[in-house]
C-alpha atoms as a printed R data frame, in Angstrom:
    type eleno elety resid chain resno       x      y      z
1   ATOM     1    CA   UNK     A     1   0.000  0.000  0.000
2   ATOM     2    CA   UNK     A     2   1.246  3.210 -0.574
3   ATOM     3    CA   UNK     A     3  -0.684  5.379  1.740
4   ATOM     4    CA   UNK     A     4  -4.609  5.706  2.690
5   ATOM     5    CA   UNK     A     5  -6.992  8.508  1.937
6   ATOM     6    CA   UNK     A     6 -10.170  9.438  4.844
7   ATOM     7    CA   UNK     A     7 -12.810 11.402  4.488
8   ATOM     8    CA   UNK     A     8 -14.986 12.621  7.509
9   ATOM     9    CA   UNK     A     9 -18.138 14.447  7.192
10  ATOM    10    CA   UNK     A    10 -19.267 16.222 10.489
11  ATOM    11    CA   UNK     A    11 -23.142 17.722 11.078
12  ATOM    12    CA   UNK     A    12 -24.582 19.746 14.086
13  ATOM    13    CA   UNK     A    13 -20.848 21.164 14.390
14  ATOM    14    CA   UNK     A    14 -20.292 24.272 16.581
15  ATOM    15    CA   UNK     A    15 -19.573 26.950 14.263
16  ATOM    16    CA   UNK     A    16 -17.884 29.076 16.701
17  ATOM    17    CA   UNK     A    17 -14.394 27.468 15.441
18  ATOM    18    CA   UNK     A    18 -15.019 28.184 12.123
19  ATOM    19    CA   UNK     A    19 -12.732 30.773 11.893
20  ATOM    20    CA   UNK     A    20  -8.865 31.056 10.502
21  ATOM    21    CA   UNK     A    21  -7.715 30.982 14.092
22  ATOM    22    CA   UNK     A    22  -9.324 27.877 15.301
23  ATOM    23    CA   UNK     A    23  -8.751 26.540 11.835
24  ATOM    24    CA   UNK     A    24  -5.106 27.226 12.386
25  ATOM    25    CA   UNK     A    25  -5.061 25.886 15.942
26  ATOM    26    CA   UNK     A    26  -7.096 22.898 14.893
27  ATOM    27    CA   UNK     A    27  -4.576 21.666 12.198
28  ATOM    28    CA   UNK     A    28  -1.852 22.385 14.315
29  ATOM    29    CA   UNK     A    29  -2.770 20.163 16.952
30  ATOM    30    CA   UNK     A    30  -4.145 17.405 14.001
31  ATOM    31    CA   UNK     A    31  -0.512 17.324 12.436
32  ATOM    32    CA   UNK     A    32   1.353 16.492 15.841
33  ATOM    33    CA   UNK     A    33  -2.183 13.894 16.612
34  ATOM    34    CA   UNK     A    34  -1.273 12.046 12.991
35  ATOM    35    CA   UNK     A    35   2.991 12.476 13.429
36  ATOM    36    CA   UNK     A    36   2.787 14.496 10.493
37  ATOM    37    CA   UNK     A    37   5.074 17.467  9.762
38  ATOM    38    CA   UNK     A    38   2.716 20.653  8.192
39  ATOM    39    CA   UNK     A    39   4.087 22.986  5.279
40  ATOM    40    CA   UNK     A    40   2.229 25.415  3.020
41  ATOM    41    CA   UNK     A    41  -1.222 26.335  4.333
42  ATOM    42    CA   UNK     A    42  -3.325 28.413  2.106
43  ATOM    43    CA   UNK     A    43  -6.634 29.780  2.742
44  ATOM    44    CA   UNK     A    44  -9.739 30.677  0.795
45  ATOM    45    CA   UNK     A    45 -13.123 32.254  2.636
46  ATOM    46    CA   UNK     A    46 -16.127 32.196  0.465
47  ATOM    47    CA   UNK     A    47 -17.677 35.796  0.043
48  ATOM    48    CA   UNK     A    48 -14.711 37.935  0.616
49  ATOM    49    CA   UNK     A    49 -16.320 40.970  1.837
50  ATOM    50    CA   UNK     A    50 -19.137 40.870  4.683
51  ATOM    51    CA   UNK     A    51 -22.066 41.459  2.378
52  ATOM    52    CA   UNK     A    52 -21.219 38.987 -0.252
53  ATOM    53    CA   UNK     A    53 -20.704 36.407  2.909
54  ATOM    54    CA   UNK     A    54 -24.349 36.783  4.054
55  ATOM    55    CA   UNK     A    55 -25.886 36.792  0.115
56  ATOM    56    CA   UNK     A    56 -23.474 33.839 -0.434
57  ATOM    57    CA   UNK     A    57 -26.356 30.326 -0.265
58  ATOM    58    CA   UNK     A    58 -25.558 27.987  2.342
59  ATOM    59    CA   UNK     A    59 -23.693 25.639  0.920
60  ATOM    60    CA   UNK     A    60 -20.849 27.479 -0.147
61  ATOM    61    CA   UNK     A    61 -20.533 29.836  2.981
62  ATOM    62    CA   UNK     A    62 -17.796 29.516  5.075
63  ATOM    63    CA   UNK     A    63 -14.097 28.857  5.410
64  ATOM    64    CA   UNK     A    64 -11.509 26.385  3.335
65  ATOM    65    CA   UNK     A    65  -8.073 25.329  4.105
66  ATOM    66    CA   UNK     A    66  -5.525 23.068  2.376
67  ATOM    67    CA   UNK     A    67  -2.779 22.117  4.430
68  ATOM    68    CA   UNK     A    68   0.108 20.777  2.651
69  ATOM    69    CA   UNK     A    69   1.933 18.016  4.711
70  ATOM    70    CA   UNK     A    70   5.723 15.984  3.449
71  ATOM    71    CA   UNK     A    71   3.829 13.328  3.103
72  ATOM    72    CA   UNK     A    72   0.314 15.298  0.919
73  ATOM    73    CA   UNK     A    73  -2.522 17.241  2.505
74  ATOM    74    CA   UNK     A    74  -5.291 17.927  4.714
75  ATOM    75    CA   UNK     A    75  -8.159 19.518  2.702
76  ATOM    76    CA   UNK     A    76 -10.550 20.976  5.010
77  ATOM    77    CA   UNK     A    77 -14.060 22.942  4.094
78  ATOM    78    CA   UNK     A    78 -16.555 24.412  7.061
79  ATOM    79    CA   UNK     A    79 -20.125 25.678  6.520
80  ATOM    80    CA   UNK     A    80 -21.243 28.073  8.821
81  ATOM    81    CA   UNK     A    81 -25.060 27.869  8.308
82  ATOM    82    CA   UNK     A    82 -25.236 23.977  8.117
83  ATOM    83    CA   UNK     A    83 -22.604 23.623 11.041
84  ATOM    84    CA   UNK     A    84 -21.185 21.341  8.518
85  ATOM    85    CA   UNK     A    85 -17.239 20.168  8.360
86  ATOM    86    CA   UNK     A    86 -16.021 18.075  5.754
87  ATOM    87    CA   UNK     A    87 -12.283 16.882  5.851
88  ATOM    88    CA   UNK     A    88  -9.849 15.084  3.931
89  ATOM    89    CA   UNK     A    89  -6.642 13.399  4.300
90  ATOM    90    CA   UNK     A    90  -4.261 11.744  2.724
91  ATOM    91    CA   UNK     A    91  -0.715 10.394  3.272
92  ATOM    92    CA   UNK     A    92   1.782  8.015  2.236
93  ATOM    93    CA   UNK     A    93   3.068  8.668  6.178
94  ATOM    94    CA   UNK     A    94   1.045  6.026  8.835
95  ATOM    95    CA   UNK     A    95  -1.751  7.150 10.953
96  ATOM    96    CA   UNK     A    96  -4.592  6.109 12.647
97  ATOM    97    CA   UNK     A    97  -7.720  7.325 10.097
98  ATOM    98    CA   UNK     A    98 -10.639  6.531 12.906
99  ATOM    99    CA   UNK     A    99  -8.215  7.934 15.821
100 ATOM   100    CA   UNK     A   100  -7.920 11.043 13.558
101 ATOM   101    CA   UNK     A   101 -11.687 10.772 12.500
102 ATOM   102    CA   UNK     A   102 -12.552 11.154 15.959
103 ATOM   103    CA   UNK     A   103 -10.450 14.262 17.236
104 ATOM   104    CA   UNK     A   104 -11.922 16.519 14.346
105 ATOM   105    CA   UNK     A   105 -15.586 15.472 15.373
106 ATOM   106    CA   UNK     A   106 -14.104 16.165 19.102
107 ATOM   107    CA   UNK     A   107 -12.955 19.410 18.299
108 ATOM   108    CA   UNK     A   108 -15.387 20.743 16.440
109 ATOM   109    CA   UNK     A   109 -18.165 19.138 18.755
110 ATOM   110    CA   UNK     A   110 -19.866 17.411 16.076
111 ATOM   111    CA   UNK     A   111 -21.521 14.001 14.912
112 ATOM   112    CA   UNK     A   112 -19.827 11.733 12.166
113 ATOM   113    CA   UNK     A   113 -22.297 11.344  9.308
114 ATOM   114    CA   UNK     A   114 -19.428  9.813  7.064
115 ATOM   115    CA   UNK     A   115 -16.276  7.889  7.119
116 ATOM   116    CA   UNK     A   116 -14.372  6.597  4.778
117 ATOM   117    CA   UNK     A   117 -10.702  5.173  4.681
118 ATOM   118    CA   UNK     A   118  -9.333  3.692  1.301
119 ATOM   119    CA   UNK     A   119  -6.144  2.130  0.932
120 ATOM   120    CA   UNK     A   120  -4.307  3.711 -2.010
121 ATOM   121    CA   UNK     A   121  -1.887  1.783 -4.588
């Protein structure tokens, strides 16, 4: 195998950490959780400006991070109004994908609706 891929959907999510600071905080935390060792993060916040945020529909409101790891990334994408997180990670590097599963539903207080781990070749 050369690494594994998971994806985690989270509902009913406190979106009080949806914000770059948390964000920040939260993938700091997940890379020394997984023993991985973070590089390039880069940002992108739906809406821009405050007024385009509240006409922007539901589903595409909120905050988006990619967080480049040595061994790939952690793509991560939080809806405010649906309290909705939806993560993904993969790696060539070990880890634990329902240890890692279960700290982003702990931090962000919210239920697992989907998991998924795939072995990649």
């Amino acid at each position: 195998m050369y690494g594994k891929s998971i994806s985690v959907d989270l509902h009913n999510c406190n979106s009080e950490h949806f914000n770059r600071r948390d964000l920040r905080r939260f993938i700091k935390i997940l890379c020394v959780e997984i023993d991985m060792i973070p590089a390039k993060l880069v940002w992108w916040d739906y809406g821009g400006d405050e007024q385009s945020k509240a006409e922007a529909p539901p589903h595409l409101k909120g905050v988006s991070m990619v967080q480049f790891i040595e061994t790939s990334t952690i793509v991560i994408h939080t809806l405010d109004d649906l309290k909705a997180v939806y993560l993904d990670l993969f790696s060539c590097g070990e880890f634990d994908g329902k240890a890692a599963a279960q700290f982003v539903a702990d931090y962000f207080e919210g239920d697992i609706v989907t998991f998924n781990e795939v072995g990649r070749k």
